[in-house]
N, C-alpha and C positions, 0 to 999 in steps of 0.2 A: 394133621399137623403139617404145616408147610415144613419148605427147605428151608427159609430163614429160623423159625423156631429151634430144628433142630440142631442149629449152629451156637445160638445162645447158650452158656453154660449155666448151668445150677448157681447157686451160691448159696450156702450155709456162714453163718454167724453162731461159731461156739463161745458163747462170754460168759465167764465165770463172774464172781463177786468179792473182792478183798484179797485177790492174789498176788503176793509179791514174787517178783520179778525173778527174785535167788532160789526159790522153791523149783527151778527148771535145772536140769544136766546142762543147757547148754550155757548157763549163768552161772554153774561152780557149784551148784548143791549138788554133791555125792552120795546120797541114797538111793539114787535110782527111783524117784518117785513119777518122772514125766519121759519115761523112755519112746514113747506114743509121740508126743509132743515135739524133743528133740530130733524124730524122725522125720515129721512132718517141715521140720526148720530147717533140716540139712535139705530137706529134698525142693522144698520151694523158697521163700524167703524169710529167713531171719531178721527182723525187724527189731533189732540188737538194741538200741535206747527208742525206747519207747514210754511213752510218759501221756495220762493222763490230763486233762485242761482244769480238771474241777475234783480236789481228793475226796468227794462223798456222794452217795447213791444215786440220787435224784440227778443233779446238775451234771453230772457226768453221764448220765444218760441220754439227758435233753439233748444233749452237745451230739454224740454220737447217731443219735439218730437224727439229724437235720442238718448237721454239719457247719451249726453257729457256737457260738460260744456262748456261756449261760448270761451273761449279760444282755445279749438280743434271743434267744429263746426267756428270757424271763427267770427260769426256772433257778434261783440263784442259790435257793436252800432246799433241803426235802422239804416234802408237803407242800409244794406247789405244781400243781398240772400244769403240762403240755397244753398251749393253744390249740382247739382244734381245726385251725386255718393253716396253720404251720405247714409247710413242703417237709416232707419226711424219707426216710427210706422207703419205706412199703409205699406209699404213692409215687416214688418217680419209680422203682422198680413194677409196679402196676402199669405205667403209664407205656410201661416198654414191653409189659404183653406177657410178665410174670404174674403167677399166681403165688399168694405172699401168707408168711403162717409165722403165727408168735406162742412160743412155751414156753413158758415160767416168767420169772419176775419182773413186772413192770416198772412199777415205783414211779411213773406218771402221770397217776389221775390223783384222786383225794378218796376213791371209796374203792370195798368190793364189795359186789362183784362190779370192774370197771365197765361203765356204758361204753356204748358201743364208738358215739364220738369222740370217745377220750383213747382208744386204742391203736394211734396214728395210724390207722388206714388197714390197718393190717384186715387180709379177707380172714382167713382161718385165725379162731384163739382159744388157747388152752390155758389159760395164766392169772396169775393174782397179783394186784397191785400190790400187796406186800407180802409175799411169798414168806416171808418169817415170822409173820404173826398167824396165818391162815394151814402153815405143815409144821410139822417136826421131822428130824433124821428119819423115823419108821411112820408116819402120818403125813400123808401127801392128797394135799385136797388143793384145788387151785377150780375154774371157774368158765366153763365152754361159753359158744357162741351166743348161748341162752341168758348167760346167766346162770347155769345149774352147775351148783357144785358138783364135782369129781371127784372121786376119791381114787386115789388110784396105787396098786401092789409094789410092795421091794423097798428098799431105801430110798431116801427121795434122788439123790442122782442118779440111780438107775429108774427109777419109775419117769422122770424128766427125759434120758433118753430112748425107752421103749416108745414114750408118747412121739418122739424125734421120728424113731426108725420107721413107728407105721405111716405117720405124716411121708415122710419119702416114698416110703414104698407105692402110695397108693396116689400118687404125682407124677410116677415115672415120665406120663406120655407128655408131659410138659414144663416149660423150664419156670423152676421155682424159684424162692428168695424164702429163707424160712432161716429166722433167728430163736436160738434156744438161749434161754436166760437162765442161767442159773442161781441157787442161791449159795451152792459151797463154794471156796472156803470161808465165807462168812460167820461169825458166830452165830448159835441161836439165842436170840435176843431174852427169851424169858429165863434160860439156865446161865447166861454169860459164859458159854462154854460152847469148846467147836468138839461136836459128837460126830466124830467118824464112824463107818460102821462096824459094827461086832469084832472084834480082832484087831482091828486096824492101828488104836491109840498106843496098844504096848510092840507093836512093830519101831515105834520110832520115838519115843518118850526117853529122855535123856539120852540123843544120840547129836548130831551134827547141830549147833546154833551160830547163826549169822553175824559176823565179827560187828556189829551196832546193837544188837540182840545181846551179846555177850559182856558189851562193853556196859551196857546203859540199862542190862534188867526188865523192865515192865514184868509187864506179864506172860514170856513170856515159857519159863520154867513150865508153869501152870498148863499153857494151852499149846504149844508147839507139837507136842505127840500126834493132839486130836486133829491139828490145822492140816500136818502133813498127811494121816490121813486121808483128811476131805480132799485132798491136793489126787494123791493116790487113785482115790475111786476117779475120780475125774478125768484122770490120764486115762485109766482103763476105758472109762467112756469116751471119750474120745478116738479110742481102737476099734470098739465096739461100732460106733457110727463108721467108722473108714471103712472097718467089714463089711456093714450093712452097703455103703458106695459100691464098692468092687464087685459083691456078691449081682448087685446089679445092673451092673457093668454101667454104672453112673461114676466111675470115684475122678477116671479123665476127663470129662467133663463136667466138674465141680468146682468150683472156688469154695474154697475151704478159709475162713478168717478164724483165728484162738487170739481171743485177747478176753481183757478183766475192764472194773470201772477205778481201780486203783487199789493201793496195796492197803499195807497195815503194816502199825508201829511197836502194836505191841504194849500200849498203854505205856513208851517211852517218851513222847512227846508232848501228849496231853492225857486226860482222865478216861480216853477212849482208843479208838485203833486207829483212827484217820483225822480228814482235817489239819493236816499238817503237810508244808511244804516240801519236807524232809525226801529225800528218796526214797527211803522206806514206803511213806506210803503214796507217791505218784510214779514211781518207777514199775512199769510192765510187763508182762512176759505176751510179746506177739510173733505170730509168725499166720502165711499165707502159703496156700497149698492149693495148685490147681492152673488151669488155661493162663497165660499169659503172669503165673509167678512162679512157674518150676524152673528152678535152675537158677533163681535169683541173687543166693547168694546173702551174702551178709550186710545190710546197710546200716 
């Protein structure tokens, strides 16, 4: 490993899926669900309005990973793939001598298990184009290098970040780029229902709701317990992973990015959770952690 390599930082992308913004301590929600999180905010940057280009899965991903907007990536609805001529993350991060790793949901290509030219460039994959058709909360199968299903132990955000920690672990002697995609707080699409795991739903079922939540209904009396939840386990993973850093002795030389692909309304705005302009569901919860963002402060 030269001396330039080892100057290079790490860099992790924790992205969650359908997270609003208020679900964080440093936004005003008072159960303590993202104390991991707010840690992470105080200590590098707070990226206080932060907002989404595109309020639904697909389009919002294209953008993120290329850094156009879905009108020049193309990808203007779900179910339309990523070009795979496209300049992407994982290719300019390859181009600078990172080796590059993707886990969990893509929402990029049209099939699974996604070919290998529909993966923008990514070397390592562990993932499924639509991650909520292919797992459940306790059923976590998603799709290696091959092609070959995986099946893999625990709830699926813990099963998502053990696949994280040994990818790291076994990178050490080289500077990485490894995006983990999550699929909570997302609902799962065949129950219409967000399944936190075991315990988790009656921790917070009829406790705090967000004054547009309160005002306007949806849905979300019904699903708010299970969402925080998934919010919950999330945080935790995300400590989990900082552990996993520090333990080896990678966490100061890491960038650390937590962002989502946009929020949810809560079935107040239209007949679903997004798709709508509302803050609700394009409003963010971001923060940056690591070389060149600690100490940054609130923008």
């Amino acid at each position: 490993m030269t001396e330039s390599s080892r100057r290079r930082p790490n860099v992790v992308v924790f992205f969650t899926d359908q997270q609003r913004w208020d679900t964080t301590g440093i936004h005003g929600n008072p159960l303590d669900l993202t104390p991991n999180f707010d840690r992470m905010a105080r200590r590098g940057t707070d990226v206080h309005y932060s907002f989404t280009v595109q309020p639904v899965c697909g389009p919002a991903r294209s953008c993120l990973q290329t850094g156009m907007y879905a009108t020049n990536t193309g990808v203007w609805r779900n179910g339309i793939a990523l070009r795979p001529d496209d300049a992407t993350l994982a290719k300019c991060f390859r181009a600078g001598g990172y080796t590059t790793g993707y886990i969990g949901k893509w929402h990029l290509a049209l099939s699974d298990p996604v070919p290998e030219e529909d993966r923008g460039g990514y070397q390592y994959w562990l993932a499924s184009n639509l991650l909520e058709f292919t797992s459940d909360a306790y059923d976590t199968i998603m799709y290696d290098n091959n092609g070959t299903p995986v099946k893999l132990p625990g709830y699926r955000v813990d099963a998502l970040t053990d696949a994280a920690i040994r990818y790291v672990d076994q990178h050490q002697q080289e500077p990485f780029f490894l995006f983990i995609s999550y699929i909570e707080p997302h609902h799962q699409n065949h129950l219409d229902d967000y399944p936190p795991p075991d315990g988790y739903r009656e921790r917070y079922t009829g406790r705090w709701t967000p004054p547009d939540l309160m005002a306007l209904g949806g849905s979300s009396p019904q699903h708010l317990g299970g969402y925080y939840g998934m919010v919950k386990r999330l945080d935790e993973a995300l400590g989990r992973l900082l552990d996993a850093l520090r333990s080896l002795k990678l966490l100061d030389d890491t960038v650390v990015l937590y962002t989502t692909d946009h929020g949810n309304h809560f079935k107040t705005r239209n007949s679903e959770y997004k798709r709508s302009c509302h803050e609700s569901a394009i409003r963010l919860p971001t923060a940056i952690q690591g070389p060149g963002f600690d100490g940054g402060g609130r923008l």
